[in-house]
VEXDREN-2710 file (C-alpha; in Angstrom, 1 decimal):
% VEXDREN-2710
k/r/px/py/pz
1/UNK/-57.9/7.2/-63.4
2/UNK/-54.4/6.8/-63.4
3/UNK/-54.6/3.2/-62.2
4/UNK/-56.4/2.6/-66.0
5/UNK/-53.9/4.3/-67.7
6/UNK/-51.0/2.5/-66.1
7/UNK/-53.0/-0.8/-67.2
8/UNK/-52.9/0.6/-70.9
9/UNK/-49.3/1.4/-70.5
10/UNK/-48.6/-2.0/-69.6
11/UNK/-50.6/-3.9/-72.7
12/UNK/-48.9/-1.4/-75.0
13/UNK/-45.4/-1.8/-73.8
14/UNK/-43.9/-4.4/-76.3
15/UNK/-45.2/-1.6/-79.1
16/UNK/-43.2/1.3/-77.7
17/UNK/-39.4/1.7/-76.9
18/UNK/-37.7/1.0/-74.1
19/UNK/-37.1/4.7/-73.5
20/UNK/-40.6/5.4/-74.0
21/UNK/-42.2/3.0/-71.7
22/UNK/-39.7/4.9/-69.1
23/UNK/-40.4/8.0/-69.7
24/UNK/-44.6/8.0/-69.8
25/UNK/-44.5/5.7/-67.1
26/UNK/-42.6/8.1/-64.8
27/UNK/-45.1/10.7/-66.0
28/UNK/-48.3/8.9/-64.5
29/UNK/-46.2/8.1/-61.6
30/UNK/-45.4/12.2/-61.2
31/UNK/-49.6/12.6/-61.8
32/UNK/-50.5/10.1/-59.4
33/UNK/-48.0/11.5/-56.8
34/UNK/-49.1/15.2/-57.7
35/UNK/-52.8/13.9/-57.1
36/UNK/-52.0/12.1/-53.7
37/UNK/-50.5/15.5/-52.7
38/UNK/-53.2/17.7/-53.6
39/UNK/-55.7/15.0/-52.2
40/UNK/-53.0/15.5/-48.6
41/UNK/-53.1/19.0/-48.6
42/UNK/-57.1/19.2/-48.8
43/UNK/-57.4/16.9/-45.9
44/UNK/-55.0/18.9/-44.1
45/UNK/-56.7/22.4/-45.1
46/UNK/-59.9/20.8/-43.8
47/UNK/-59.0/19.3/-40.4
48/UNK/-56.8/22.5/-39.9
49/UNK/-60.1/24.9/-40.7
50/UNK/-62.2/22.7/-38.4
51/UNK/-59.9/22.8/-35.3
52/UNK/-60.0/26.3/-35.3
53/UNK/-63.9/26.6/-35.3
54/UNK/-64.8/29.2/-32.3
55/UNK/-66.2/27.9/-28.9
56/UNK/-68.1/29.1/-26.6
57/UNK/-66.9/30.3/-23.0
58/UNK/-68.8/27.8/-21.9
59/UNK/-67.5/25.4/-24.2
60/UNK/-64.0/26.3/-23.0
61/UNK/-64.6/25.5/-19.9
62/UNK/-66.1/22.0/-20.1
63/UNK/-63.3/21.6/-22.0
64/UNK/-60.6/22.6/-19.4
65/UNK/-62.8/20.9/-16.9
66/UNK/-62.3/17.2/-18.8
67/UNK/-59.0/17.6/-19.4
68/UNK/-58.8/18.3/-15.5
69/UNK/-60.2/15.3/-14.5
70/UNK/-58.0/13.0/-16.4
71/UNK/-55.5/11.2/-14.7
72/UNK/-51.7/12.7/-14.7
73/UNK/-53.3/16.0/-15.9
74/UNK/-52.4/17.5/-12.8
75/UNK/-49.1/16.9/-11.2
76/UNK/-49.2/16.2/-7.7
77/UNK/-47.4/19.2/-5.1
78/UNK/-44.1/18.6/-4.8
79/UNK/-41.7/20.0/-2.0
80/UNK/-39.3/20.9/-4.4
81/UNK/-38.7/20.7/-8.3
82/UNK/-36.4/17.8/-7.6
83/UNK/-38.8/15.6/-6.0
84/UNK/-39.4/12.8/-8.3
85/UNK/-43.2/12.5/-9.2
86/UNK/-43.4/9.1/-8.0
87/UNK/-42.6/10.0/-4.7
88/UNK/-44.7/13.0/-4.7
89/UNK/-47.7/10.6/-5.9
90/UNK/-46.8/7.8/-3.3
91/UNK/-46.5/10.6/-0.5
92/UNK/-50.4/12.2/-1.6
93/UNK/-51.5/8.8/-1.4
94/UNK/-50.1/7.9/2.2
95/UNK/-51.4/11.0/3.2
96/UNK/-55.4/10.2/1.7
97/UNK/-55.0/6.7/3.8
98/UNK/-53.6/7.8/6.4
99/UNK/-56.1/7.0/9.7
100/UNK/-56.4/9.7/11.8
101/UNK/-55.7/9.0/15.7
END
């Protein structure tokens, strides 16, 4: 692999130019970054291919149902858009504690 070659580069470097020993080691440094990319891409290509894999309804609706039931999924009612969520939160809460009379 390219790690070998750049090992032979290196023993052979006090044969070769100055300029040489440049110029093939910016070339395995081009393969090795063209290989890393490709390698990238692939992965990508793949997790991209699998997320897109088609459900079920019923799938969907587990789904939907889990997200549902984490917390902060669902803001609580607010009386109006300027409420802050804290107090809207705080204000649920009083109201689940709250003893009757």
């Amino acid at each position: 692999g390219n790690r070998q070659e750049m090992r032979e580069l290196q023993a052979k470097r006090g044969e070769m130019t100055e300029s040489m020993y440049i110029a093939k080691s910016a070339t395995l440094a081009a393969r090795a970054r063209i290989a890393m990319s490709k390698f990238r891409d692939g992965n990508v290509n793949m997790r991209w291919s699998q997320s897109y894999s088609i459900k079920s309804s019923a799938a969907r609706k587990l789904d939907k149902q889990k997200k549902l039931k984490l917390k902060g999924a669902v803001q609580p009612v607010r009386l109006s858009v300027f409420e802050p969520v804290a107090l809207a939160i705080r204000r649920q809460q009083e109201a689940i504690f709250k003893k009757p009379d």
